[in-house]
SEKOL-748095 format. One record per residue (C-alpha): residue number from 1; residue in three letters; x, y, z. Coordinates in steps of 0.001 Angstrom, whole numbers, plus 524288, in hexadecimal, padded with zeros to 5 digits. Example, Ala and Ser with C-alpha at 12.3 -4.5 7.8 and 13.67 -1.06 7.14 Angstrom:
residues 2
{1 'ALA' {8300C 7EE6C 81E78}}
{2 'SER' {83566 7FBDC 81BE4}}
This chain:
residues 402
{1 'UNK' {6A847 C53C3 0EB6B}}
{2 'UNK' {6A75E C590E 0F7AA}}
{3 'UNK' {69AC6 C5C19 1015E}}
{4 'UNK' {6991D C6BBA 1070D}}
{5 'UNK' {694FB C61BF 11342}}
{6 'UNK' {6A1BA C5D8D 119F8}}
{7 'UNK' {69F08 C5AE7 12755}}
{8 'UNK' {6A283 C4C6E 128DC}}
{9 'UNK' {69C01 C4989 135A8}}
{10 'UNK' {68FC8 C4B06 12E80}}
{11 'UNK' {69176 C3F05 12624}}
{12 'UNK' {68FEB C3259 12CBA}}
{13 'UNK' {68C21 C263A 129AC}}
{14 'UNK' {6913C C1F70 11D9B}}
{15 'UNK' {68D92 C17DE 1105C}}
{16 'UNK' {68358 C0DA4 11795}}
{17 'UNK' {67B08 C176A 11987}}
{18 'UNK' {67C15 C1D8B 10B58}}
{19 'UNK' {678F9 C10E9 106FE}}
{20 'UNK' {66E87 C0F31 10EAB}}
{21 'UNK' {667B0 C1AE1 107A2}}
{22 'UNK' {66CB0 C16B1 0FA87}}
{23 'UNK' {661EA C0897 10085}}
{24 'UNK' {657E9 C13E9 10528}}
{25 'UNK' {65861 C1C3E 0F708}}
{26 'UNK' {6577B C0F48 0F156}}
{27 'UNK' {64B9A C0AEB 0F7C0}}
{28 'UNK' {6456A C1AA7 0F713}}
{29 'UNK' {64603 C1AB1 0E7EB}}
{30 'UNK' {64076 C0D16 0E553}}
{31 'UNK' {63669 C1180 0EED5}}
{32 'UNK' {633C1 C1CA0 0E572}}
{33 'UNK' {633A0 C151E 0D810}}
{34 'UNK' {62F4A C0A8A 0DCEB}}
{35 'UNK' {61FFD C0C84 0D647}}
{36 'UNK' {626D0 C0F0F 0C8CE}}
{37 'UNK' {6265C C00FB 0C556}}
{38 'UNK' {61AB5 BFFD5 0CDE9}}
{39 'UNK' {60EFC C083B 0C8E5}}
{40 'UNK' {6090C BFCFF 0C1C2}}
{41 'UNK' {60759 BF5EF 0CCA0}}
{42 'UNK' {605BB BFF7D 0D823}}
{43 'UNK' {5F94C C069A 0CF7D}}
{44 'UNK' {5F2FE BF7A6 0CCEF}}
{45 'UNK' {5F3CA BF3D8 0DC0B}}
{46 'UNK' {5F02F C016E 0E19D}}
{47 'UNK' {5E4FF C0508 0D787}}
{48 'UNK' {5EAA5 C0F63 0D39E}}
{49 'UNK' {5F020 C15EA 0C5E8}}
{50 'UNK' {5FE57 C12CA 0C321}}
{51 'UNK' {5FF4B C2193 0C1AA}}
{52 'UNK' {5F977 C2206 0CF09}}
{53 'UNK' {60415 C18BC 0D39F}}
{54 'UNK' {60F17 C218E 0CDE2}}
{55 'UNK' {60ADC C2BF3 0D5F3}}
{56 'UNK' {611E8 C23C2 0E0CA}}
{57 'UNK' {61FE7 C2A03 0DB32}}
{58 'UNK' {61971 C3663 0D999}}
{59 'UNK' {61577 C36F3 0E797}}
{60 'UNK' {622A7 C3238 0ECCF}}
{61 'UNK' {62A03 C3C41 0E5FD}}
{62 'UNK' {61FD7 C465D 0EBC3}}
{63 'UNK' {6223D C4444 0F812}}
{64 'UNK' {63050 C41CE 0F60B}}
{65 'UNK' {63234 C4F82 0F0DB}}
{66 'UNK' {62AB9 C5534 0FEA2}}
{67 'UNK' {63426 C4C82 105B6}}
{68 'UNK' {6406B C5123 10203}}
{69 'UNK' {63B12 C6106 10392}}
{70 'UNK' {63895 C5E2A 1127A}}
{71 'UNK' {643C4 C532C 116DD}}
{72 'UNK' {64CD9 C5D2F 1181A}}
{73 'UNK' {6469F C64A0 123DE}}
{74 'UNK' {64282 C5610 1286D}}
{75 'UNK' {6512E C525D 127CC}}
{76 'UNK' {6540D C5CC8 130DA}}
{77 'UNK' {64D15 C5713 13B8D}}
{78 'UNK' {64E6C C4857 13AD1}}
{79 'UNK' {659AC C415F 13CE2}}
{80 'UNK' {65DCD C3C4A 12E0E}}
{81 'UNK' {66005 C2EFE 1313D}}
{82 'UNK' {651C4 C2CE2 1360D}}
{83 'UNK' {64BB1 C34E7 12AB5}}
{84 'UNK' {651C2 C2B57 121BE}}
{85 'UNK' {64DB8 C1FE3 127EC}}
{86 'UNK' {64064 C2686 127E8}}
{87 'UNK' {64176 C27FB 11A31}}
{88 'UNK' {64588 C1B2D 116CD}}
{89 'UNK' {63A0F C15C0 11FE1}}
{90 'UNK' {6314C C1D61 11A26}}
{91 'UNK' {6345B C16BF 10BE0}}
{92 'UNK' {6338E C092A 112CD}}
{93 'UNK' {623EE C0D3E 11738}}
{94 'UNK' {622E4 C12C3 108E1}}
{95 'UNK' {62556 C0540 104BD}}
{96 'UNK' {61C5E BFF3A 10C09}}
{97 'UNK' {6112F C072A 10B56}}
{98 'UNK' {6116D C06B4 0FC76}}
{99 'UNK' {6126A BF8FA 0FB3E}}
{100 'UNK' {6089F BF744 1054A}}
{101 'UNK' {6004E C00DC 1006F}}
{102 'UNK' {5F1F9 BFF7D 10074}}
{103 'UNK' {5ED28 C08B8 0F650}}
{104 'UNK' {5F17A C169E 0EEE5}}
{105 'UNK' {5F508 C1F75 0FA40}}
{106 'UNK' {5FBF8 C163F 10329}}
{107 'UNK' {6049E C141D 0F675}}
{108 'UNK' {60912 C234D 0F42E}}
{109 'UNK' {608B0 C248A 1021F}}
{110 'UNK' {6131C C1B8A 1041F}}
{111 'UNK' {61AB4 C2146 0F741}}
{112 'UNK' {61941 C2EE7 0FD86}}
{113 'UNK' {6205E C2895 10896}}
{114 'UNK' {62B75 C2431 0FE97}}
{115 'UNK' {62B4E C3179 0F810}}
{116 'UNK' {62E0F C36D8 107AE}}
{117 'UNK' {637A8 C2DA8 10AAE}}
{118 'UNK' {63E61 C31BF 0FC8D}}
{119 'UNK' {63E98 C4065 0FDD2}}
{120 'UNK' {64652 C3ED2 10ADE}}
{121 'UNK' {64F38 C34D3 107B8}}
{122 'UNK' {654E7 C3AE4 0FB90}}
{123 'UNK' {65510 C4941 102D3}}
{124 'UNK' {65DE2 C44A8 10D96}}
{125 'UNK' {665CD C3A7A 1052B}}
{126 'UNK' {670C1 C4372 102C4}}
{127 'UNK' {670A4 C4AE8 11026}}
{128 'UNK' {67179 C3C9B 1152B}}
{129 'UNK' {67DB6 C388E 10D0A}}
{130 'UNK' {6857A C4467 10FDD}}
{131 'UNK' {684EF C3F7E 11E40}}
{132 'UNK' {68849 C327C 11D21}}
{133 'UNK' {693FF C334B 112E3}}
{134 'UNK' {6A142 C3AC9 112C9}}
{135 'UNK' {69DCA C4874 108BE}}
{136 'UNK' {6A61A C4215 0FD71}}
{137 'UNK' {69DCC C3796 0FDCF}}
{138 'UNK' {69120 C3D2E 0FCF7}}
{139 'UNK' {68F4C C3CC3 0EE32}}
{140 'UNK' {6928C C2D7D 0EF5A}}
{141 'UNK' {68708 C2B31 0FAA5}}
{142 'UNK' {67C82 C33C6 0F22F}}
{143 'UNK' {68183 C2A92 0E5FB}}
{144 'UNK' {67E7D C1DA7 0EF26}}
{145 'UNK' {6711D C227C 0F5A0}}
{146 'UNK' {66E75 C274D 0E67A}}
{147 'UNK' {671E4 C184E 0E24A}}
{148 'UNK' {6679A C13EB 0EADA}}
{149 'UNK' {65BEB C1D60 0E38F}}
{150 'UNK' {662CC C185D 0D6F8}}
{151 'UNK' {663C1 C0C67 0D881}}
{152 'UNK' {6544B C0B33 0DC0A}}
{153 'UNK' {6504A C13BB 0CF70}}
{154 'UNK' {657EC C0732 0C785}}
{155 'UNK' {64F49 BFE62 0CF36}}
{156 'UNK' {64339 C0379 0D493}}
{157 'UNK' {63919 C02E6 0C8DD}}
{158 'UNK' {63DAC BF521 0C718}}
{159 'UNK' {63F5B BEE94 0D0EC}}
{160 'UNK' {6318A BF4B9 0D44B}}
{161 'UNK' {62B1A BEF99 0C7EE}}
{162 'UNK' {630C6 BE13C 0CA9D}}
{163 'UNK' {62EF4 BE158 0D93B}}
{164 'UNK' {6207B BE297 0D564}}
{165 'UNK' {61F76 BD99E 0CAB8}}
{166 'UNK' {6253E BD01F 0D763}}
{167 'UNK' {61E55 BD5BD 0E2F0}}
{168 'UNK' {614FB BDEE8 0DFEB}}
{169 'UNK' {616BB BEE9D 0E0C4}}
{170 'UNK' {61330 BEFCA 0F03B}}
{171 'UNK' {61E33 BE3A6 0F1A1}}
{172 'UNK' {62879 BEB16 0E80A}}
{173 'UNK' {62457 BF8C6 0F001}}
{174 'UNK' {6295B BF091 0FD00}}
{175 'UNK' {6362C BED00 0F6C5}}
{176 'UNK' {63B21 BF8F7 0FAF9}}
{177 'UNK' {637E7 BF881 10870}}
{178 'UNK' {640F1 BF07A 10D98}}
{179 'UNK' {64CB7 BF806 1061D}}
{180 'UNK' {64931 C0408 10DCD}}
{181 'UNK' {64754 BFA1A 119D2}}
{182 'UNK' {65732 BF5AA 1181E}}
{183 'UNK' {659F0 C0619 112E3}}
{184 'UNK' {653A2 C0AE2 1209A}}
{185 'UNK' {65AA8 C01EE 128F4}}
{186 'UNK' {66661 C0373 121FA}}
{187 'UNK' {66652 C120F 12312}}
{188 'UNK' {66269 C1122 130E6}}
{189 'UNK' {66F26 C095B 1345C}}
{190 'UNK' {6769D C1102 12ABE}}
{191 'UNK' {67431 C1DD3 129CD}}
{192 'UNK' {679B3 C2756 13521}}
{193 'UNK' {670B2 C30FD 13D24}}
{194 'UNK' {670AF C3EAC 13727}}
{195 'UNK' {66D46 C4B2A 140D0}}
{196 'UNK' {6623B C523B 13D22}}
{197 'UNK' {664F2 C60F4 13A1C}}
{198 'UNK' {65C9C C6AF5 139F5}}
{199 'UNK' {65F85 C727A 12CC7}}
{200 'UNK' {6598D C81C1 12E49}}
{201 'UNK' {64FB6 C82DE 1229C}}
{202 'UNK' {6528F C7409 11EF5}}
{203 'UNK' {644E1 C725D 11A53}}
{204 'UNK' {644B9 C7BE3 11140}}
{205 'UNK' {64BD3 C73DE 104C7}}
{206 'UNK' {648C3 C7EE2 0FB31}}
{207 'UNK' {65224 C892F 10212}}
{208 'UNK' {65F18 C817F 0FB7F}}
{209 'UNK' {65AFD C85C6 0F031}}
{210 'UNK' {65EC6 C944A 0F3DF}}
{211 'UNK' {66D39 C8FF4 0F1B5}}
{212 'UNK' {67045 C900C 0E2C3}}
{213 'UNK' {67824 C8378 0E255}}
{214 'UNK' {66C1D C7C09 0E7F7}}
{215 'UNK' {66319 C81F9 0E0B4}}
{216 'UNK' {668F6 C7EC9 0D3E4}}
{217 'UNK' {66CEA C70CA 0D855}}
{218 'UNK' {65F45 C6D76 0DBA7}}
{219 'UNK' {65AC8 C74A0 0CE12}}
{220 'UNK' {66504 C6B80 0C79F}}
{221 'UNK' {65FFC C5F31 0CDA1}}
{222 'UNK' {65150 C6299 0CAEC}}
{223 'UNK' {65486 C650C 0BC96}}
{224 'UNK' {65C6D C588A 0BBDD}}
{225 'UNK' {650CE C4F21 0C0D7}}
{226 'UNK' {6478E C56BA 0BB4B}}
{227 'UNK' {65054 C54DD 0AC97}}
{228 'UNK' {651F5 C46D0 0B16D}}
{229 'UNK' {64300 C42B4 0B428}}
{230 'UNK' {640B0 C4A75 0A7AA}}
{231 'UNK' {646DE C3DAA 09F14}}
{232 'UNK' {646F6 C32FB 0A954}}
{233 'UNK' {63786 C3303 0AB96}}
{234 'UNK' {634E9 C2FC8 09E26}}
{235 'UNK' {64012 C2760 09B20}}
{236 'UNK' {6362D C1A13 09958}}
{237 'UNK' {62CA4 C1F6F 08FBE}}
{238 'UNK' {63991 C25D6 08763}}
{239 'UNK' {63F20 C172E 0894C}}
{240 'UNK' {632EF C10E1 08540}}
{241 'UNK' {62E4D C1A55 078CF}}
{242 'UNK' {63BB6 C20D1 07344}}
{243 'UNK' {6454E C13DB 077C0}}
{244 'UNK' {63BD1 C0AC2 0750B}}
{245 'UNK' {64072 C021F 07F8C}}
{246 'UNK' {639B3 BF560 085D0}}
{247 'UNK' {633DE BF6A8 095EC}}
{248 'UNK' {63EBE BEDAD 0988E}}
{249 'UNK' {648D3 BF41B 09037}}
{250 'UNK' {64556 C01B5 0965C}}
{251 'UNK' {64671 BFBC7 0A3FC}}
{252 'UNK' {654BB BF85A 0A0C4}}
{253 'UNK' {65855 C0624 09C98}}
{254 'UNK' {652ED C0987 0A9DB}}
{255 'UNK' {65991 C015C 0B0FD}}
{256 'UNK' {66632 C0601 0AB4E}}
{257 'UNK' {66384 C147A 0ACF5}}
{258 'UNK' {65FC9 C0F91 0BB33}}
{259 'UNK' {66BB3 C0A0C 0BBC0}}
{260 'UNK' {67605 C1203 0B528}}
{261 'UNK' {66FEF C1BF1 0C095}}
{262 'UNK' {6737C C1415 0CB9C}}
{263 'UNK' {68077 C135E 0C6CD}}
{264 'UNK' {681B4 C215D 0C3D1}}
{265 'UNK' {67DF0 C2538 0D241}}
{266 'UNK' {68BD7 C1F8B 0D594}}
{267 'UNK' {692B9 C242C 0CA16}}
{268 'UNK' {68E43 C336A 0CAE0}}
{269 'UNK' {697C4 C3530 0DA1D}}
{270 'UNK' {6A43A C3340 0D1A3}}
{271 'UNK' {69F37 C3F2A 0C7CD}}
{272 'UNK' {69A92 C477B 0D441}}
{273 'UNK' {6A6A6 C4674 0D797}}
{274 'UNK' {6AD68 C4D66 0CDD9}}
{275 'UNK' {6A244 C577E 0CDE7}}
{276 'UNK' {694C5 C5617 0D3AA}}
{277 'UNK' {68EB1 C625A 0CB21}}
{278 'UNK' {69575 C5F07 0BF0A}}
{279 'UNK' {68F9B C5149 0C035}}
{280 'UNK' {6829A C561E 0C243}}
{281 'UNK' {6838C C5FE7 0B7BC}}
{282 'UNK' {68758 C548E 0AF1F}}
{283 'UNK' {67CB9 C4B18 0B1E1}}
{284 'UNK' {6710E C5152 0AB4F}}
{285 'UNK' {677DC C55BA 09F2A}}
{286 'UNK' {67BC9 C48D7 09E35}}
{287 'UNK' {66C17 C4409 0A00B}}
{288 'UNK' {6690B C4EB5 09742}}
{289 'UNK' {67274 C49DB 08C4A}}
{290 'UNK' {66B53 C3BB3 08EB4}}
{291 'UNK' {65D2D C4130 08E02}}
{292 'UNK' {6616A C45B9 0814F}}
{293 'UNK' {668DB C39F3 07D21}}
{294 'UNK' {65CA0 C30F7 07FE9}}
{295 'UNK' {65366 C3B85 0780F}}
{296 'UNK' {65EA8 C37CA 06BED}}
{297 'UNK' {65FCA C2955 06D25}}
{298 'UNK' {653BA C25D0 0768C}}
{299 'UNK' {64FC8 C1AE8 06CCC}}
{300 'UNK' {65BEB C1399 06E07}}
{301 'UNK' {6592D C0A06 0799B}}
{302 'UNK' {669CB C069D 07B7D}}
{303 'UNK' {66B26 C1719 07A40}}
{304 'UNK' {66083 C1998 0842B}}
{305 'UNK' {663F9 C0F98 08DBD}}
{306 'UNK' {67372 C14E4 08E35}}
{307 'UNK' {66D48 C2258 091A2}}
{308 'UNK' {66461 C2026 09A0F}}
{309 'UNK' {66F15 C17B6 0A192}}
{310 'UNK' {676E0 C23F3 0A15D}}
{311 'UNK' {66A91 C2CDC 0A569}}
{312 'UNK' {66A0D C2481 0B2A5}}
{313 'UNK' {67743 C2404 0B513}}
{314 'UNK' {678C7 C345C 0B7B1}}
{315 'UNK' {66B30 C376E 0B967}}
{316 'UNK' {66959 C2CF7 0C596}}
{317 'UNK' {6767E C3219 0CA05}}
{318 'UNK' {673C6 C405A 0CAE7}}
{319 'UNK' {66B23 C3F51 0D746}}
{320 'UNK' {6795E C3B1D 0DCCD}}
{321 'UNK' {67DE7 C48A5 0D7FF}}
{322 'UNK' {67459 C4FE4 0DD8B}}
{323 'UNK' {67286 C4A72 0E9DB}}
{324 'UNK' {681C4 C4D6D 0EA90}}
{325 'UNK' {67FFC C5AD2 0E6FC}}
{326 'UNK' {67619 C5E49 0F04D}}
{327 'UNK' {67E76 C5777 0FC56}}
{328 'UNK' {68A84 C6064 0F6C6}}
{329 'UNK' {6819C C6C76 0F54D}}
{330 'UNK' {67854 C6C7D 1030A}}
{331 'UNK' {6809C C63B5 10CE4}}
{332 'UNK' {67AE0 C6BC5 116CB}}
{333 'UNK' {66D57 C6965 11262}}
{334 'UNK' {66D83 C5CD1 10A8F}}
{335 'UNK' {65EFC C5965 1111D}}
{336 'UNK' {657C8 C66D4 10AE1}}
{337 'UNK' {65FF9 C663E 0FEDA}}
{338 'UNK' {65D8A C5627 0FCEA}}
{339 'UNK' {64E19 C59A4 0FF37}}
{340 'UNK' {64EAE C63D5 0F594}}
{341 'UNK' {656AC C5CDB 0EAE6}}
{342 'UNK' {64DEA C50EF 0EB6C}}
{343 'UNK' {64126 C5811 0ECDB}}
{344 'UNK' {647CA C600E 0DF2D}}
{345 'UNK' {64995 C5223 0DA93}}
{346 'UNK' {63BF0 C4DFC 0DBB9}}
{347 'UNK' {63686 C5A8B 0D55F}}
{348 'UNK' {63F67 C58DB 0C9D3}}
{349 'UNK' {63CA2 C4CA8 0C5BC}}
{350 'UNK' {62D76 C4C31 0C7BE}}
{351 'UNK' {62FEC C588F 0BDDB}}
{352 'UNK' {63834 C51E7 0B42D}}
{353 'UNK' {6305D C4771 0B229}}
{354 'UNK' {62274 C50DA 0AEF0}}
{355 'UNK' {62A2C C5AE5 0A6FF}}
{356 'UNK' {631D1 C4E8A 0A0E5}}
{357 'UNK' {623AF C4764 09F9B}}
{358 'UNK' {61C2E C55DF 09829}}
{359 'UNK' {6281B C5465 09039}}
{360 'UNK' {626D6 C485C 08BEA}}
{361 'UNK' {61766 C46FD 08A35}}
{362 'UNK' {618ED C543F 081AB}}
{363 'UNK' {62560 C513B 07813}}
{364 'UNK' {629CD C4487 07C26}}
{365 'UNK' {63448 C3E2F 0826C}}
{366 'UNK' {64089 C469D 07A12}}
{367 'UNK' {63A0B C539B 0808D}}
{368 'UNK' {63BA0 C4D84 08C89}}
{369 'UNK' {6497B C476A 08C4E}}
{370 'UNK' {64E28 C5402 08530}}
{371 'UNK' {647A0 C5C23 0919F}}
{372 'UNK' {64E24 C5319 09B41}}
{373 'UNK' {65A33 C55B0 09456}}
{374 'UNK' {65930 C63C4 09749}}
{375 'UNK' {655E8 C6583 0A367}}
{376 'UNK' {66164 C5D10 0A5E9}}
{377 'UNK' {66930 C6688 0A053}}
{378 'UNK' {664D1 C70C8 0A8EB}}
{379 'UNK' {666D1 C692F 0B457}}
{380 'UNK' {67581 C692F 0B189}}
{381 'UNK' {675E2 C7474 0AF5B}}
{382 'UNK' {67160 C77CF 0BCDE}}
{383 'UNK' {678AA C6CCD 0C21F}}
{384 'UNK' {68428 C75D8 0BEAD}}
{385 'UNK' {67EF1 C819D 0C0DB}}
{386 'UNK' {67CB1 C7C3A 0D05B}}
{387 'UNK' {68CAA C758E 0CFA2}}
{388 'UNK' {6915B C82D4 0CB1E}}
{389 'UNK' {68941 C89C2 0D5B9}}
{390 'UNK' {68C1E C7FEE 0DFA7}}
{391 'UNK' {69794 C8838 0E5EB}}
{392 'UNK' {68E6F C9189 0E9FD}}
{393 'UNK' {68763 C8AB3 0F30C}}
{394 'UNK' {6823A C91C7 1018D}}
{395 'UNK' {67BA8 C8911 10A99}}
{396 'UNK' {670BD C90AE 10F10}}
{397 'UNK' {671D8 C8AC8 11C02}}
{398 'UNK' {680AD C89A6 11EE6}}
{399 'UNK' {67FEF C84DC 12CCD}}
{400 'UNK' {676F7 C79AB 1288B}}
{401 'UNK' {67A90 C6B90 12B27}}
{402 'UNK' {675F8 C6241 12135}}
């Protein structure tokens, strides 16, 4: 696989510094889930409802999604280095003024500051690796800064939920602190300075999608989260009533899927290689051919725990794909198009899960699975549609340097 990007002198630096965002994505996404094993707790000590408390992911993901629509024109005037050490800082005051938070607003003030911190990160993640790795190894550096957002989904909700039964929430909020502490200084010794270059038009995101490719890439990966969030959101109460599993049984089967994930972020380079669109055509037909499998044998616990194992193993690996795509497809304006894709991103999956909730409170949970199934088909569907287009690709600015 091979990058449109070729100029070598523009990638410095090495794999310390990957890793060191692989620590910082870590630390970002148990940030973000952190209150899913928390609500209890947080609502109780805060006086406030748990559905109130909940609103803390809501809000992050808010102001995530503004985040990644403006970094791009902010990335063209500050030196990348420093803006993500000013990320990174930015999650390590999150921390602390959640856990040290007096009352209501201090709290979702301090998770607006995650969501901020979030929607910058992730849009210059993969402008960020294409600098600091040689272009055949991209795909592998996305895979290892992925490992670090996987790797936190396995252990975020609980590790949360027995860091409070330990410490309480505020002291289990904290935890996470000093892990951006060691990812900030790490990245500062790490990670090389990056000129900042003044893209014409750079924050305007929405003008990529006047080239066709683009466009029906970024249609593909909303229609793949959105398919994905359509199943995964409800996968607890389809555990609980059609499985008939135990709290600690469905943990387990959680846990797996968690960690068949983290394993398929490192698998999914080797099948990239061999063809990036025909691997992301053939991820969500085969999540589609699982949301139907668990509709037919959902009751079987052994059945349902081997699927869902395979469910995390390509659907946690397709961000990997993606992220690879878009640093193939905009090399020259990997900022804009990483803003866009994980502003798309955010969109999609807040409307999976209420189109995958209607469907489920109105005909239950095989309506839902069956319409996750679906829409999973379409996204391959466009996944090839955007391969077989890919050829055709005009960078709208030519001269621009990523």
């Amino acid at each position: 696989m091979t990058f449109p990007s070729t100029d070598p002198s523009k990638r410095t630096g090495g794999w310390s510094a990957v890793l060191a965002m692989s620590l910082a994505a870590f630390a970002l996404v148990a940030s973000e889930f952190m209150p899913v094993s928390l609500l209890t707790p947080i609502a109780a000590d805060l006086h406030i409802t748990e559905g109130q408390a909940g609103q803390g992911i809501s809000v992050s993901g808010a102001f995530a999604l503004i985040t990644s629509l403006l970094i791009a024109s902010v990335a063209a005037r500050i030196e990348r280095k420093k803006l993500l050490l000013c990320l990174t800082l930015l999650m390590i005051v999150s921390g602390t003024v959640v856990a040290l938070a007096p009352g209501y607003p201090s709290f979702m003030f301090g998770r607006a500051l995650i969501g901020i911190a979030i929607g910058g990160f992730w849009s210059l993640s993969a402008a960020t690796a294409m600098r600091l790795v040689k272009p055949e190894q991209v795909s592998r550096a996305l895979a290892i800064v992925n490992g670090g957002n996987a790797l936190a989904t396995v252990i975020a909700a609980p590790a949360g939920s027995f860091l409070g039964s330990l410490i309480g929430w505020r002291g289990a909020f904290f935890c996470v602190v000093p892990v951006a502490v060691l990812a900030a200084v790490w990245l500062l010794i790490s990670l090389p300075s990056f000129k900042a270059e003044r893209q014409a038009g750079s924050g305007n995101v929405l003008r990529l999608m006047r080239q066709l490719p683009v466009a029906l890439g970024m249609v593909a990966v909303s229609v793949f989260f959105m398919g994905q969030f359509m199943l995964f959101t409800y996968l607890r109460p389809f555990l609980e009533g059609v499985t008939g599993v135990s709290v600690s049984t469905l943990s387990l089967m959680l846990l797996g899927l968690g960690l068949a994930g983290f394993v398929g972020t490192f698998l999914i380079e080797r099948f990239m290689g061999r063809g990036l669109y025909r691997t992301l055509t053939a991820i969500p037909l085969i999540m589609a051919v699982i949301a139907l499998a668990l509709v037919s044998f959902g009751k079987s616990p052994l059945l349902t725990a081997v699927l869902l194992g395979l469910w995390g193993l390509v659907a946690t690996a397709a961000p990997v794909g993606w992220w690879t795509w878009l640093a193939q497809t905009l090399p020259d304006d990997a900022e804009a198009g990483g803003g866009l894709l994980v502003a798309i991103v955010q969109l999609a999956i807040a409307g999976g899960a209420i189109i995958g909730g209607l469907a489920f409170d109105l005909s239950g949970y095989k309506a839902t699975f069956e319409l996750s199934a679906a829409v999973l088909v379409a996204a391959s569907v466009l996944a090839w549609l955007a391969g077989r287009n890919a050829t055709q690709i005009h960078l709208v600015e030519p001269n621009a340097t990523a």
